[in-house]
GULO-632669 format. One record per residue (C-alpha): z, y, x. Coordinates in steps of 0.05 Angstrom, whole numbers, plus 5000, padded with zeros to 4 digits. Each point is the difference from the previous one (the first is absolute). Layout:
<rs>
<r Z="Z" Y="Y" X="X"/>
...
</rs>
This chain:
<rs>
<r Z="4982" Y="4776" X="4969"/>
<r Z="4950" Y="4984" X="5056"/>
<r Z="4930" Y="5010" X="4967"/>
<r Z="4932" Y="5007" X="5024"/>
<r Z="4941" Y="5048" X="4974"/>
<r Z="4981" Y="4983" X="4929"/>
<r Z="5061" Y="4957" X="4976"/>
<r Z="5030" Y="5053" X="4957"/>
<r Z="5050" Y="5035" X="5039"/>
<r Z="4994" Y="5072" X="4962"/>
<r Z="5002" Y="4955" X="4931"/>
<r Z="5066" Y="4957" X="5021"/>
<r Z="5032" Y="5067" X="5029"/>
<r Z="4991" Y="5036" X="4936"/>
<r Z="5019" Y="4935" X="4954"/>
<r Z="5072" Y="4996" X="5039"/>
<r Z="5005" Y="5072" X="4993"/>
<r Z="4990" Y="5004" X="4925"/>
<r Z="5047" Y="4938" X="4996"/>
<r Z="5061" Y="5040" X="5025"/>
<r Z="5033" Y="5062" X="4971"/>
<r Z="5003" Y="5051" X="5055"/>
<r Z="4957" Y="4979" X="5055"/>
<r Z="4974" Y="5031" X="5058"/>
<r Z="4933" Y="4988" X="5019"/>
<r Z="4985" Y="5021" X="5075"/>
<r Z="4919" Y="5009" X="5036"/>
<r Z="4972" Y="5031" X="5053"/>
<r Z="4948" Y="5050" X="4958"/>
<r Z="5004" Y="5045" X="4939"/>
<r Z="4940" Y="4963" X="4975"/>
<r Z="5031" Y="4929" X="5009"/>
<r Z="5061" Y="5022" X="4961"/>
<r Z="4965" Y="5031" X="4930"/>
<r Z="4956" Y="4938" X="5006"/>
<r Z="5068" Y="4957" X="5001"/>
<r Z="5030" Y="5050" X="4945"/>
<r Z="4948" Y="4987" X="4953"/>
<r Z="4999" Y="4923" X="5000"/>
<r Z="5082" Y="5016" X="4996"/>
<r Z="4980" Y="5032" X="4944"/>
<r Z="4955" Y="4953" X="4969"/>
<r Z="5051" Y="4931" X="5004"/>
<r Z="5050" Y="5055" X="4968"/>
<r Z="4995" Y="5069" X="4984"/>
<r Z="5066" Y="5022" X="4978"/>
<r Z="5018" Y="4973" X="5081"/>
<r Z="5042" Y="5046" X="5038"/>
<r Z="4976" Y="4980" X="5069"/>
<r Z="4984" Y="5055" X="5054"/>
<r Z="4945" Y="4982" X="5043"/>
<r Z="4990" Y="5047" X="5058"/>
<r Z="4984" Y="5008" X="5074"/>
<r Z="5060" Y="4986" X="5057"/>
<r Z="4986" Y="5065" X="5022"/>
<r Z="5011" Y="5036" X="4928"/>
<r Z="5064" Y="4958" X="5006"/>
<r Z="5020" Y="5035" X="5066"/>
<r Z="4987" Y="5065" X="4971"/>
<r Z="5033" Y="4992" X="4939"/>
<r Z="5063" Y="4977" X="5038"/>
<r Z="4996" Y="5063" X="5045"/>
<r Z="4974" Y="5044" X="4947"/>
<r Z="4957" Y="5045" X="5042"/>
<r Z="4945" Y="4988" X="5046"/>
<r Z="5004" Y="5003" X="5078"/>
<r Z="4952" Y="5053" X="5034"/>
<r Z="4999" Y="4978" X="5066"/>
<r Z="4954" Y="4973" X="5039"/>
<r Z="4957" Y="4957" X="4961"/>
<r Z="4939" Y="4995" X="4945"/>
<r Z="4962" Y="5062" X="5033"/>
<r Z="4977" Y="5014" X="4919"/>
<r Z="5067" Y="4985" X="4967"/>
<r Z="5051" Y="5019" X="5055"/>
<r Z="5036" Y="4933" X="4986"/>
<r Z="5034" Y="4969" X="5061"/>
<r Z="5001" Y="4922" X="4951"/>
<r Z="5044" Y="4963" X="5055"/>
<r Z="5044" Y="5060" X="5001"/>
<r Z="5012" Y="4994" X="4928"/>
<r Z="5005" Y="4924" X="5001"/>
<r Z="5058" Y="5008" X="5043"/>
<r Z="5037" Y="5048" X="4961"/>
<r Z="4995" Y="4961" X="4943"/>
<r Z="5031" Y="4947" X="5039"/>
<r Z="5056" Y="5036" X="5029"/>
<r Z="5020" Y="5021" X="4922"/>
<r Z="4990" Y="4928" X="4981"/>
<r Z="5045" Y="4986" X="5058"/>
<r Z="5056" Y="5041" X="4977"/>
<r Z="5045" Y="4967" X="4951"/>
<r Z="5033" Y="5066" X="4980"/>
<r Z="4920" Y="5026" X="4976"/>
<r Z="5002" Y="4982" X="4914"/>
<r Z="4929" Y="4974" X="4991"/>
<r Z="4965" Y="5039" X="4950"/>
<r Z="5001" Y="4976" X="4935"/>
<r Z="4917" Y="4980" X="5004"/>
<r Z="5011" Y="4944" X="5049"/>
<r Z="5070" Y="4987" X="4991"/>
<r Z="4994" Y="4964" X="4930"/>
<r Z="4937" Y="4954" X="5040"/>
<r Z="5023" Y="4917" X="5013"/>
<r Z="4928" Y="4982" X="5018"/>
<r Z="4955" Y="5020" X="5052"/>
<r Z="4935" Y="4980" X="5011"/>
<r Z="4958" Y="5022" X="5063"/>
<r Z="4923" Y="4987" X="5005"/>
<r Z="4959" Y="4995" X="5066"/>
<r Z="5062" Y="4980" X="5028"/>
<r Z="4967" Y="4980" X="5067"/>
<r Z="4983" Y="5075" X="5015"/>
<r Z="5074" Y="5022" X="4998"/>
<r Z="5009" Y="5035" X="5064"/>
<r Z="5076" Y="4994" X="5028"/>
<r Z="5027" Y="5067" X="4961"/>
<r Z="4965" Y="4978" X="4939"/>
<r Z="5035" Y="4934" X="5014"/>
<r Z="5070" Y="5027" X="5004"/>
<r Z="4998" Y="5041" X="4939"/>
<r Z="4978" Y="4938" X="4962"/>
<r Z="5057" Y="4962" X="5031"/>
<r Z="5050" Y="5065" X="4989"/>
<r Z="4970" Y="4996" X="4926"/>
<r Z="5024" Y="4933" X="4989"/>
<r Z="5062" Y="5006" X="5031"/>
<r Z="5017" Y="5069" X="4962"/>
<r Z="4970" Y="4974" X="4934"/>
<r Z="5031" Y="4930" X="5010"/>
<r Z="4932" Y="4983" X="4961"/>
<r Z="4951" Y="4944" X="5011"/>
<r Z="4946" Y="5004" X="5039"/>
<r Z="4932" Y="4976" X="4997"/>
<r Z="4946" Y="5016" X="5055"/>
<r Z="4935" Y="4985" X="4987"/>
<r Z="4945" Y="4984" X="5065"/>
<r Z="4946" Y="4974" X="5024"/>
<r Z="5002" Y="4984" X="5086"/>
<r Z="4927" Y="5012" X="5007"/>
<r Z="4990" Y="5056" X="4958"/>
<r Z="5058" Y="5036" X="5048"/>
<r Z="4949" Y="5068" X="5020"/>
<r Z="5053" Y="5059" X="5024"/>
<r Z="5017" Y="4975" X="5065"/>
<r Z="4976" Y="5061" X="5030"/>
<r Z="5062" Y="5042" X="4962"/>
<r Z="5049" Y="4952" X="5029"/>
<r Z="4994" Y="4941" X="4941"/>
<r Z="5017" Y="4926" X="5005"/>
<r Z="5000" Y="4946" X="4970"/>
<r Z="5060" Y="4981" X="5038"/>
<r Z="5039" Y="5027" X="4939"/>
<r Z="4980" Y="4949" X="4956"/>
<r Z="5011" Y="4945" X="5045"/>
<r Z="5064" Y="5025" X="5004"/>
<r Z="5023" Y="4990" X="4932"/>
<r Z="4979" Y="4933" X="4997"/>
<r Z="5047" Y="4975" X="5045"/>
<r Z="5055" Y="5041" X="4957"/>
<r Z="5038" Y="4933" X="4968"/>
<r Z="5002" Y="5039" X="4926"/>
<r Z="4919" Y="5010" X="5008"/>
<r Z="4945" Y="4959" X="4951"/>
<r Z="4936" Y="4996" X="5027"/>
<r Z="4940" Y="5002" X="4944"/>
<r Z="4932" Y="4994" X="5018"/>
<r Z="4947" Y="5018" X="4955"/>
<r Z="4949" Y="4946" X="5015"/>
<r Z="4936" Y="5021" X="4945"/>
<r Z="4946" Y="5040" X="5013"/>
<r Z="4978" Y="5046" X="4940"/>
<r Z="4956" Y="5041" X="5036"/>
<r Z="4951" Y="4953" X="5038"/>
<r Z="4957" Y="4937" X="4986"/>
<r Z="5033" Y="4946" X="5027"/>
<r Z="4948" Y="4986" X="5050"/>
<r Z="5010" Y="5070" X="5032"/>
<r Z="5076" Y="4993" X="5007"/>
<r Z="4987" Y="4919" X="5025"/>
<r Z="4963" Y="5035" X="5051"/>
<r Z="5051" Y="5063" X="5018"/>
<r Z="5057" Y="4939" X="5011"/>
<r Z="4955" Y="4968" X="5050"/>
<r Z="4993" Y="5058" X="5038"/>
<r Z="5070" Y="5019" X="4991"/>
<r Z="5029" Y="4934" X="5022"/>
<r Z="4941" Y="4997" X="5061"/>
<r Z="5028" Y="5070" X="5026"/>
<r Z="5075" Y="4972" X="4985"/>
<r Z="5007" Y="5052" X="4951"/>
<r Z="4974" Y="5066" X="5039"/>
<r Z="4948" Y="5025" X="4961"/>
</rs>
């Protein structure tokens, strides 16, 4: 889904969560994910959907944290762990544990700010899970390029033959008038604001 500020990304994530039994909800932030959790919880509450962080993913694959060189207050080396939860994703002969084996729905938020590890554990994900996959983005909104994100990824998948592009086109944030005026200035820059 290619949506822009306002148009109800967080409330169409959680509603296709809550719609399927077993889902896995991916963001970048702690924060993001109980705020996706709870509208889970609100369009179903019986809903057994996990919503966490990629990174909680990678450690949960790996089940213990890397101390080398990294977060100076944690002693987490993230890319480090990324890529040892891809090599066990990678490995046919590793059984997936039993919390994300039972998962055949995916959804990742802030798609654009995948960096390329992030991107290949999404992709091993699918590929492991044989599950759908839904990203949901926003081009413009793309702010981690300075840890190695693109939006590359998402353009990516759209080229895939077995990808549906959906763009959320309302605004539920703004008065019309301000977004009118945000488009204009979007389309004037060709898009790089």
């Amino acid at each position: 889904a290619k949506a822009g500020a306002g148009s109800g990304k967080t409330h169409t994530m959680a509603y296709a969560i809550s719609q399927h039994s077993g889902a896995l909800g991916i963001s970048h932030t702690k924060v993001a994910c109980e705020a996706i959790h709870q509208r889970v919880e609100r369009f179903r509450a019986a809903c057994d959907a996990h919503v966490c962080t990629i990174h909680s993913i990678a450690k949960r694959l790996t089940s213990d944290t890397v101390d080398e060189s990294g977060d100076p207050e944690s002693g987490v080396d993230y890319d480090r762990m990324l890529e040892r939860a891809i090599e066990v994703l990678r490995d046919p002969e590793v059984p997936l544990p039993s919390w994300l084996s039972s998962r055949r729905y995916v959804v990742v938020d802030e798609f654009q700010d995948t960096g390329s590890l992030q991107n290949a554990l999404v992709g091993l994900l699918r590929h492991r899970l044989s599950c759908a996959l839904v990203v949901v983005g926003d081009f413009a909104q793309a702010i981690y390029g300075f840890q190695g994100a693109t939006s590359e990824h998402m353009n990516n998948l759209r080229v895939r033959s077995d990808c549906v592009e959906v763009t959320l086109r309302n605004n539920y944030r703004s008065h019309p008038s301000i977004v009118a005026h945000a488009n204009r200035l979007s389309h004037a820059s060709n898009g790089d604001i």
